[in-house]
PDB file of N, CA, C and O in Angstrom:
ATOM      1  N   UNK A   1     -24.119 -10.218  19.679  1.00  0.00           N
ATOM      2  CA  UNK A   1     -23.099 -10.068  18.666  1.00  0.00           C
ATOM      3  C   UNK A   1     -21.894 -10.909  19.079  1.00  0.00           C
ATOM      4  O   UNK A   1     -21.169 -10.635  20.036  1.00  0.00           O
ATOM      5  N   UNK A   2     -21.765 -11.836  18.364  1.00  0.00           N
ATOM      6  CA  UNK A   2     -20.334 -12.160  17.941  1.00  0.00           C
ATOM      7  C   UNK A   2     -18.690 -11.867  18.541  1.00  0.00           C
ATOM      8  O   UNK A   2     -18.779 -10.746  19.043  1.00  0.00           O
ATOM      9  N   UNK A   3     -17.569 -12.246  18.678  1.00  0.00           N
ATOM     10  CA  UNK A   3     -16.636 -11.460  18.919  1.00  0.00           C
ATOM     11  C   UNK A   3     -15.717 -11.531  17.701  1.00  0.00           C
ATOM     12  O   UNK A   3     -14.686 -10.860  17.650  1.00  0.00           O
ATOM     13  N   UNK A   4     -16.189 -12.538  16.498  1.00  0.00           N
ATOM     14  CA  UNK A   4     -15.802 -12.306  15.232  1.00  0.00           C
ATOM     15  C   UNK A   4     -16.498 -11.222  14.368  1.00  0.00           C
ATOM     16  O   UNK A   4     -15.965 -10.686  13.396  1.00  0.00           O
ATOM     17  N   UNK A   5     -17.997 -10.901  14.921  1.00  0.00           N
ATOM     18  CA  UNK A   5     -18.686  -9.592  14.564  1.00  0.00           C
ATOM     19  C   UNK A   5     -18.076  -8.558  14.484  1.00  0.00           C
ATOM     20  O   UNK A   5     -18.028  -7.711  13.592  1.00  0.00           O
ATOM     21  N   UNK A   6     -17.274  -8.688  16.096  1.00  0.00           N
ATOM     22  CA  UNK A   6     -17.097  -7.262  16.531  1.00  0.00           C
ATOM     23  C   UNK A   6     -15.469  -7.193  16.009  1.00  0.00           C
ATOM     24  O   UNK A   6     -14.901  -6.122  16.220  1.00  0.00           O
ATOM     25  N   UNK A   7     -14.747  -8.195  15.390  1.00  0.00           N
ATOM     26  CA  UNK A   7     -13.484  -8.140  15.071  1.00  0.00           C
ATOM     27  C   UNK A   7     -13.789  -6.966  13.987  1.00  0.00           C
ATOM     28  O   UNK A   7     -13.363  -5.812  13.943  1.00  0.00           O
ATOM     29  N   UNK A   8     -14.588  -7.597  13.213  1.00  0.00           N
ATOM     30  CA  UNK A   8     -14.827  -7.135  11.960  1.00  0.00           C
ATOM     31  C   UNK A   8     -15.507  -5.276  11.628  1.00  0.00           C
ATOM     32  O   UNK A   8     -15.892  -4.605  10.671  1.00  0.00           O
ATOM     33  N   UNK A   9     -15.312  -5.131  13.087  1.00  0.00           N
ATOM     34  CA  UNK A   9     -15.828  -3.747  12.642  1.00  0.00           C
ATOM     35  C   UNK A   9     -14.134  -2.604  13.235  1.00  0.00           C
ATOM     36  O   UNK A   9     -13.161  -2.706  13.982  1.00  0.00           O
ATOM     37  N   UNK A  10     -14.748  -1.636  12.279  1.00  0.00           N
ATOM     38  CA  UNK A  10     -13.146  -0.869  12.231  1.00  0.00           C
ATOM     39  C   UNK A  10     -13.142   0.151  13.856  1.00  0.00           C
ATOM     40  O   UNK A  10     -14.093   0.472  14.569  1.00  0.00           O
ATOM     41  N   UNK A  11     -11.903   0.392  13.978  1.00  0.00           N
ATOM     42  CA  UNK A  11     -11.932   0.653  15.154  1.00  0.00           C
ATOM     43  C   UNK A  11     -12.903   1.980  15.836  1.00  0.00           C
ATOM     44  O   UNK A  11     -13.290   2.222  16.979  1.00  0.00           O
ATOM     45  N   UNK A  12     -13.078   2.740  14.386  1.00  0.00           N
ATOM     46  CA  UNK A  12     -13.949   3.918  14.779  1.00  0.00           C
ATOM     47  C   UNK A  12     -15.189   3.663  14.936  1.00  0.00           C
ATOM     48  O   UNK A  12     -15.935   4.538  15.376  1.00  0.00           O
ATOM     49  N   UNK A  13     -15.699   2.290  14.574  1.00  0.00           N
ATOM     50  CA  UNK A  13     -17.033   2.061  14.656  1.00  0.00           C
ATOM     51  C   UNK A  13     -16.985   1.296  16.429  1.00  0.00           C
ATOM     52  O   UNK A  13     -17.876   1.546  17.241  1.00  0.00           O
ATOM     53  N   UNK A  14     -15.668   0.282  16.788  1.00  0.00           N
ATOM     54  CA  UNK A  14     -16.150   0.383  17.828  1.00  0.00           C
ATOM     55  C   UNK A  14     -15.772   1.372  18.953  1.00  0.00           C
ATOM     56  O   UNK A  14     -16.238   1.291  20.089  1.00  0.00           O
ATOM     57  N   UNK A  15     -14.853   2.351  18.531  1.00  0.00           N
ATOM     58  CA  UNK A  15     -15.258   3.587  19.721  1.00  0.00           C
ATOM     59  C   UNK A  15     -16.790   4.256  19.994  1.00  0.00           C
ATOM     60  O   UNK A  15     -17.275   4.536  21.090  1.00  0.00           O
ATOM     61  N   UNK A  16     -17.401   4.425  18.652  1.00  0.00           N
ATOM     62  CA  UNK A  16     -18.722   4.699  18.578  1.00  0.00           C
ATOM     63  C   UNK A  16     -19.615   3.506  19.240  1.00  0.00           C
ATOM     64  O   UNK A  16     -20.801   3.574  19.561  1.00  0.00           O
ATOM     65  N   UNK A  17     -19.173   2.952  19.299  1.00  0.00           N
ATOM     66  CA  UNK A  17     -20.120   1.318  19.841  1.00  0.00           C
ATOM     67  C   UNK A  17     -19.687   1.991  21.443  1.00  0.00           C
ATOM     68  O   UNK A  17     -20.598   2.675  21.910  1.00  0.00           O
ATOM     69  N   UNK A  18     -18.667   1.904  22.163  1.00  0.00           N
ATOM     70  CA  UNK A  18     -18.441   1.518  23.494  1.00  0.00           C
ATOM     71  C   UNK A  18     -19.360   2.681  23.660  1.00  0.00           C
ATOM     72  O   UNK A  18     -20.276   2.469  24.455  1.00  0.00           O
ATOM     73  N   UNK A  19     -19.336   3.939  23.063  1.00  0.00           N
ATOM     74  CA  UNK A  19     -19.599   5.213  23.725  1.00  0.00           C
ATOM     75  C   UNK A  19     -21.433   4.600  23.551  1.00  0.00           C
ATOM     76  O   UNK A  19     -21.701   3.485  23.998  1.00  0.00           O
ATOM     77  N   UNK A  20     -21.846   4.917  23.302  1.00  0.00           N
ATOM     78  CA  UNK A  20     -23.425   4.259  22.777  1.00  0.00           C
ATOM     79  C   UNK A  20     -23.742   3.043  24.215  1.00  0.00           C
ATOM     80  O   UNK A  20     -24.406   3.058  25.251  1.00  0.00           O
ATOM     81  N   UNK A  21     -23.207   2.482  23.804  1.00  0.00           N
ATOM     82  CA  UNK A  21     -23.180   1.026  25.426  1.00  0.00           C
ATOM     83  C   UNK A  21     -23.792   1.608  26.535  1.00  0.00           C
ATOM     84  O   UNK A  21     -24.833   1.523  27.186  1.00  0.00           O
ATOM     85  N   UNK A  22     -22.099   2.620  26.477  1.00  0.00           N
ATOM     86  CA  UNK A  22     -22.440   2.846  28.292  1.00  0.00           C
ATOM     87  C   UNK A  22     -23.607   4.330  28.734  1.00  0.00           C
ATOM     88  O   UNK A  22     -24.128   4.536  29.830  1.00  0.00           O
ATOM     89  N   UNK A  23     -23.725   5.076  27.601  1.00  0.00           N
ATOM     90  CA  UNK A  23     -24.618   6.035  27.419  1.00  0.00           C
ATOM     91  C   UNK A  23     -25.992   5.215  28.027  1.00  0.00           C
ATOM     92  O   UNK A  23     -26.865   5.605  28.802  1.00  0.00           O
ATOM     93  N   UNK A  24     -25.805   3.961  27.360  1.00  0.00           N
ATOM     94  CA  UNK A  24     -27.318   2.451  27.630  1.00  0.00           C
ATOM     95  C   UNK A  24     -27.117   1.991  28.479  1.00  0.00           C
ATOM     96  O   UNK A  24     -28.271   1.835  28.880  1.00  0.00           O
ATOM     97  N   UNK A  25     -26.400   1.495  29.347  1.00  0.00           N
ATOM     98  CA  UNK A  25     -25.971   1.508  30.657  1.00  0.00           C
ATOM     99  C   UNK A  25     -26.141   2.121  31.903  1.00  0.00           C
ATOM    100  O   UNK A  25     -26.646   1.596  32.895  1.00  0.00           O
ATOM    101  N   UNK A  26     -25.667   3.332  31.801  1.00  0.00           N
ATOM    102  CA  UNK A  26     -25.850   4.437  32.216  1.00  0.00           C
ATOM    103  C   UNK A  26     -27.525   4.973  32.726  1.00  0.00           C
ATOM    104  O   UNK A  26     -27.886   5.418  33.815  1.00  0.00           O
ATOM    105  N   UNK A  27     -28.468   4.673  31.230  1.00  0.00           N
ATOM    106  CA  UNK A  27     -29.795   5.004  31.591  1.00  0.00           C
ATOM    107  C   UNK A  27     -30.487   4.321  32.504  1.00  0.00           C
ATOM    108  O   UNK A  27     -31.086   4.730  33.498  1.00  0.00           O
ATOM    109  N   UNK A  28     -30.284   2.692  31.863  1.00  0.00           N
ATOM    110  CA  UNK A  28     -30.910   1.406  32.638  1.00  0.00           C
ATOM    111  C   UNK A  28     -30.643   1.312  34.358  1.00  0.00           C
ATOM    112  O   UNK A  28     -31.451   0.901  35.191  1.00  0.00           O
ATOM    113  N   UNK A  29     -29.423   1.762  34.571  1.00  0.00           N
ATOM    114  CA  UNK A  29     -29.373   1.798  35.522  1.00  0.00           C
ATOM    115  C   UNK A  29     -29.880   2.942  36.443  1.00  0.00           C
ATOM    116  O   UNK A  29     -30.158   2.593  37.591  1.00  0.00           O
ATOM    117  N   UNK A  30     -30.065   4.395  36.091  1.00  0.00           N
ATOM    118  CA  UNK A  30     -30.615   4.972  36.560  1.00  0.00           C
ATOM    119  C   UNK A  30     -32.216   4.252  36.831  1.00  0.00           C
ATOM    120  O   UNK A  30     -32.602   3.899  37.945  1.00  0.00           O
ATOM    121  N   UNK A  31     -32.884   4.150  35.787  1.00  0.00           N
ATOM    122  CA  UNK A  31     -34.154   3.431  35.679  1.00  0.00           C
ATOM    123  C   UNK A  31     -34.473   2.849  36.879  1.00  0.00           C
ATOM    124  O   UNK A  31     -35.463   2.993  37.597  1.00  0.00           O
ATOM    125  N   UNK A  32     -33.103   1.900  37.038  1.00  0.00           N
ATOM    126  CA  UNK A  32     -33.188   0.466  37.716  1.00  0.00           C
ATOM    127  C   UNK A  32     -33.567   1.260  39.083  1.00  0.00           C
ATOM    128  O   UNK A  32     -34.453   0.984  39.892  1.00  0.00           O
ATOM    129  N   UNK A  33     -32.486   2.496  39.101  1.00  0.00           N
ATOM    130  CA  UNK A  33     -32.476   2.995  40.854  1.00  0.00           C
ATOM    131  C   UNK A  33     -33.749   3.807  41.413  1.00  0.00           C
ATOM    132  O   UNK A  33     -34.111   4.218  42.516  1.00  0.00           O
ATOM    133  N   UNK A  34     -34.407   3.839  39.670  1.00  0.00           N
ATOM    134  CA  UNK A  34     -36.068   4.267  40.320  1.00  0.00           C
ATOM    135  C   UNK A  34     -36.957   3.472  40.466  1.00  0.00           C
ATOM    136  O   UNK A  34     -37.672   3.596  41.460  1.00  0.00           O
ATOM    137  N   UNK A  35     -37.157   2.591  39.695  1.00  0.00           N
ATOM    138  CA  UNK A  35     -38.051   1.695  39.728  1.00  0.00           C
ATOM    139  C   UNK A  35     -37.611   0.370  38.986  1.00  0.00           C
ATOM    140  O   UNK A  35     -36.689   0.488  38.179  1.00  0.00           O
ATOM    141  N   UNK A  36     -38.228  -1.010  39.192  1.00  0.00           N
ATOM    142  CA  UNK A  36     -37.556  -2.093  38.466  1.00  0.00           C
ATOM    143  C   UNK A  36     -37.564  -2.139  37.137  1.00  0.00           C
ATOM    144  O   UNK A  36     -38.493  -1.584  36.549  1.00  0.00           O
ATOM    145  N   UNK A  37     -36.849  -2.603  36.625  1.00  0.00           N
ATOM    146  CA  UNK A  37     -36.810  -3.182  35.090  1.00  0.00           C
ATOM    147  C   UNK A  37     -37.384  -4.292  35.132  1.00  0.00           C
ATOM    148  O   UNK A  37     -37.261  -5.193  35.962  1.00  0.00           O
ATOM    149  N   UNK A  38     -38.206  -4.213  33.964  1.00  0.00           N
ATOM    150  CA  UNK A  38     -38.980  -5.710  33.762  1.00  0.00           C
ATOM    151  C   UNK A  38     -37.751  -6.623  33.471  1.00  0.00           C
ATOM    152  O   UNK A  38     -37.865  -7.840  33.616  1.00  0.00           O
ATOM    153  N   UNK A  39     -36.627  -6.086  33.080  1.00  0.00           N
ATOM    154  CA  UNK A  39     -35.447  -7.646  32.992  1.00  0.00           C
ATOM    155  C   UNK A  39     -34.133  -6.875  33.638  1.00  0.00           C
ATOM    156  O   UNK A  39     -33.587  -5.901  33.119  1.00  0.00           O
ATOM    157  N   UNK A  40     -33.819  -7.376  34.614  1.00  0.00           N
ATOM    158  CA  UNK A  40     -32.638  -6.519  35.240  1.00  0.00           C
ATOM    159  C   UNK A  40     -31.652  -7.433  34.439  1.00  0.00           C
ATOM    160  O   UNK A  40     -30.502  -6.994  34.462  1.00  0.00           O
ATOM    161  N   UNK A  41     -31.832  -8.722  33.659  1.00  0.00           N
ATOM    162  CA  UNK A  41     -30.419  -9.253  33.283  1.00  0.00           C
ATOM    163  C   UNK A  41     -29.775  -8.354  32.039  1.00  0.00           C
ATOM    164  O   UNK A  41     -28.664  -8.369  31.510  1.00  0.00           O
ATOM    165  N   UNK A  42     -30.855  -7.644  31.833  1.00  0.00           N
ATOM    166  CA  UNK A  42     -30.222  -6.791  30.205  1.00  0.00           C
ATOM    167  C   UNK A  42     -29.198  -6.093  30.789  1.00  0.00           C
ATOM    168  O   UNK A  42     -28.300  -5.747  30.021  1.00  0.00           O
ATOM    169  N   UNK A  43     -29.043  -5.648  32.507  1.00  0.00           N
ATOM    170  CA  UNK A  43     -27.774  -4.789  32.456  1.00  0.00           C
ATOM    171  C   UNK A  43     -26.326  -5.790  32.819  1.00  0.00           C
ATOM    172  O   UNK A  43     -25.160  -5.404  32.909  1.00  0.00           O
ATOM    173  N   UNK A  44     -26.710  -6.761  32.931  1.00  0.00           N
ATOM    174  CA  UNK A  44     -25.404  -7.652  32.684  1.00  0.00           C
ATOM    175  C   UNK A  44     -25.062  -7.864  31.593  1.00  0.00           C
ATOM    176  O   UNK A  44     -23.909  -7.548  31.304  1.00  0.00           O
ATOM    177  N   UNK A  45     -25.711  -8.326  30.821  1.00  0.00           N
ATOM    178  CA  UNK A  45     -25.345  -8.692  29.599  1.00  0.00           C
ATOM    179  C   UNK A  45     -24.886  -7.606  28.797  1.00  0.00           C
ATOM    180  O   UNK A  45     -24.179  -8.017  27.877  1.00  0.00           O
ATOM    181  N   UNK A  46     -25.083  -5.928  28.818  1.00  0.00           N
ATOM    182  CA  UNK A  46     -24.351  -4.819  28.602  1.00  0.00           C
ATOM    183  C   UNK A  46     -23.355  -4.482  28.864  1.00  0.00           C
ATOM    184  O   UNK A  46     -22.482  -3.966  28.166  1.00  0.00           O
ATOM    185  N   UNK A  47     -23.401  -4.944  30.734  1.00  0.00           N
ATOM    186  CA  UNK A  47     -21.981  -4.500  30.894  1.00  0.00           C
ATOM    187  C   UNK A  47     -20.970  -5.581  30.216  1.00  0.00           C
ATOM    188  O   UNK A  47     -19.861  -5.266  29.784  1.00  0.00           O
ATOM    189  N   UNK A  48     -21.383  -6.595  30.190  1.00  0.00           N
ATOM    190  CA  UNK A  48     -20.299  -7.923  29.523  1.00  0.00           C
ATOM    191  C   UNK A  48     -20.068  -7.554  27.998  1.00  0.00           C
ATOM    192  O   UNK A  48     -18.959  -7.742  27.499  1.00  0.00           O
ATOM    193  N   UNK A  49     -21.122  -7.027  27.254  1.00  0.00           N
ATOM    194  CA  UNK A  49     -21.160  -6.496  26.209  1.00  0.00           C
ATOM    195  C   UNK A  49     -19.609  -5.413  25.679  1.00  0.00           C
ATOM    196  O   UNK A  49     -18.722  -5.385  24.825  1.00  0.00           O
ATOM    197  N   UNK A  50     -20.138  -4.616  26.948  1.00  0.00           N
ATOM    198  CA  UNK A  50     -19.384  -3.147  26.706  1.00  0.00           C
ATOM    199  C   UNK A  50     -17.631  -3.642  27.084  1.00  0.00           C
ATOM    200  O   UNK A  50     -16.701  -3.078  26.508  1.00  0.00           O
ATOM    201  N   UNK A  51     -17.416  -4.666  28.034  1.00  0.00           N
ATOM    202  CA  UNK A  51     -16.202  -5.380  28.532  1.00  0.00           C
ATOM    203  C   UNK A  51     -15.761  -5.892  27.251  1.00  0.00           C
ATOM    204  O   UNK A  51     -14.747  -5.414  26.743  1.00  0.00           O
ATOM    205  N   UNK A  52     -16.578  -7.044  26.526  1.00  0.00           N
ATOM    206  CA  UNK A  52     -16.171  -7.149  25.308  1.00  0.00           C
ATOM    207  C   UNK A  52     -15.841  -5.977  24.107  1.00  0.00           C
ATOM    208  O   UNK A  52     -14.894  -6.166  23.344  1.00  0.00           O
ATOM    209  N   UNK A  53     -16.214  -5.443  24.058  1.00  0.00           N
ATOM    210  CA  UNK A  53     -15.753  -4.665  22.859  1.00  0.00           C
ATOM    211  C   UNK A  53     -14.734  -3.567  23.494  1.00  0.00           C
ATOM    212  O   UNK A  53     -14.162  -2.991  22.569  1.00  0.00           O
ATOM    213  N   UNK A  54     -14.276  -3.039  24.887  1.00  0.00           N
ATOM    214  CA  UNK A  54     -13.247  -2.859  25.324  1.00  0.00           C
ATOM    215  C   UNK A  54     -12.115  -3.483  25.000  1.00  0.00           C
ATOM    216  O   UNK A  54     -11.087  -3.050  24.481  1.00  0.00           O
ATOM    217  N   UNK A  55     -12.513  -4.888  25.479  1.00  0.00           N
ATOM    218  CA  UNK A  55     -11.236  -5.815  25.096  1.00  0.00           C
ATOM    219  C   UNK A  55     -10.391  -5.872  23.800  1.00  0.00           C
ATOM    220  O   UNK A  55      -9.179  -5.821  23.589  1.00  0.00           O
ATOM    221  N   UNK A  56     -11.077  -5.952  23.303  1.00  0.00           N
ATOM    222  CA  UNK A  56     -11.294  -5.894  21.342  1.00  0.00           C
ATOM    223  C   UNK A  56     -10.645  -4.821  21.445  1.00  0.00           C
ATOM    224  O   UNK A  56      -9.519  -4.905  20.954  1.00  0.00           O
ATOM    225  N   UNK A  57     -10.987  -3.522  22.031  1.00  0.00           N
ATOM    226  CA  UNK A  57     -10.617  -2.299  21.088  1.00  0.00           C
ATOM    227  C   UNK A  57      -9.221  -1.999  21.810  1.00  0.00           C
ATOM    228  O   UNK A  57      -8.370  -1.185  21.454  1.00  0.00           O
ATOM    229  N   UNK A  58      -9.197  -2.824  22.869  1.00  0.00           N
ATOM    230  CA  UNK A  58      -7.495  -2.293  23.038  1.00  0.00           C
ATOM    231  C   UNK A  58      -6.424  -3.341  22.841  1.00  0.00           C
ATOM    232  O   UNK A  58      -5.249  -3.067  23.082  1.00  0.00           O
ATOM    233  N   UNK A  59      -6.830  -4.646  22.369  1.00  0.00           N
ATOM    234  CA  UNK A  59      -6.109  -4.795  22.032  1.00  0.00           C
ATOM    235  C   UNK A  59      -5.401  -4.611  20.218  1.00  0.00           C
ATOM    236  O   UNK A  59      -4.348  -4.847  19.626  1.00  0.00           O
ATOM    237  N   UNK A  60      -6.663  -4.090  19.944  1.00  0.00           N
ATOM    238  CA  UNK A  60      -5.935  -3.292  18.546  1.00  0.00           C
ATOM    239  C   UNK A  60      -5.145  -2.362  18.607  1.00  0.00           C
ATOM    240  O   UNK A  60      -4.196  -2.275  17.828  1.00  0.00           O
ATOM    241  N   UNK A  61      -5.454  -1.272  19.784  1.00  0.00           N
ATOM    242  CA  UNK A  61      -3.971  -0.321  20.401  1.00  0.00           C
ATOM    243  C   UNK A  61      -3.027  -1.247  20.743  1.00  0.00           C
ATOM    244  O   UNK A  61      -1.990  -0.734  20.323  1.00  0.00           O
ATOM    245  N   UNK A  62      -2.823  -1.989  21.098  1.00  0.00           N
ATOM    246  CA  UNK A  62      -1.937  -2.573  21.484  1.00  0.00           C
ATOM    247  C   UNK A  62      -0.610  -2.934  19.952  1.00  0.00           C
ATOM    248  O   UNK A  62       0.603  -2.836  19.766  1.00  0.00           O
ATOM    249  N   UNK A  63      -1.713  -3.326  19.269  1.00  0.00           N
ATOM    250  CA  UNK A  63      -0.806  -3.877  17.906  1.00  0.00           C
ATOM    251  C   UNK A  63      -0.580  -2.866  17.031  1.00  0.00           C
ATOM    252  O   UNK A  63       0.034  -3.195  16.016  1.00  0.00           O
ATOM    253  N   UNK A  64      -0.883  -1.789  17.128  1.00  0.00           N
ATOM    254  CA  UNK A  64      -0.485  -0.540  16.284  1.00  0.00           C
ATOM    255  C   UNK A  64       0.938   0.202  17.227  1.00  0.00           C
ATOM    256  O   UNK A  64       1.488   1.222  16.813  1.00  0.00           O
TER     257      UNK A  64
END
């Protein structure tokens, strides 16, 4: 996704987004600490994911 994607979504959708992420995050990595993931890069690209739409969502606090 986009970071003009993610402009475009309202802020309650991305609180619901971050929370969802790291819930996915959260699992993969347990996973990871049992056994391998057939792609360990999916948890980078989540956490960069979840960083992005952090970013995004505060700096809309910021401007309110």
């Amino acid at each position: 996704m986009k970071a003009k994607e993610i402009r475009e979504m309202t802020t309650e959708e991305l609180s619901t987004r971050v929370k969802e992420e790291q819930e996915q995050i959260s699992q993969l990595q347990f996973q990871h600490a049992i056994a391998d993931l057939p792609n360990p890069l999916v948890l980078r690209h989540k956490r960069r994911f979840l960083a992005q739409l952090r970013t995004i969502l505060r700096e809309r606090q910021g401007q309110s």
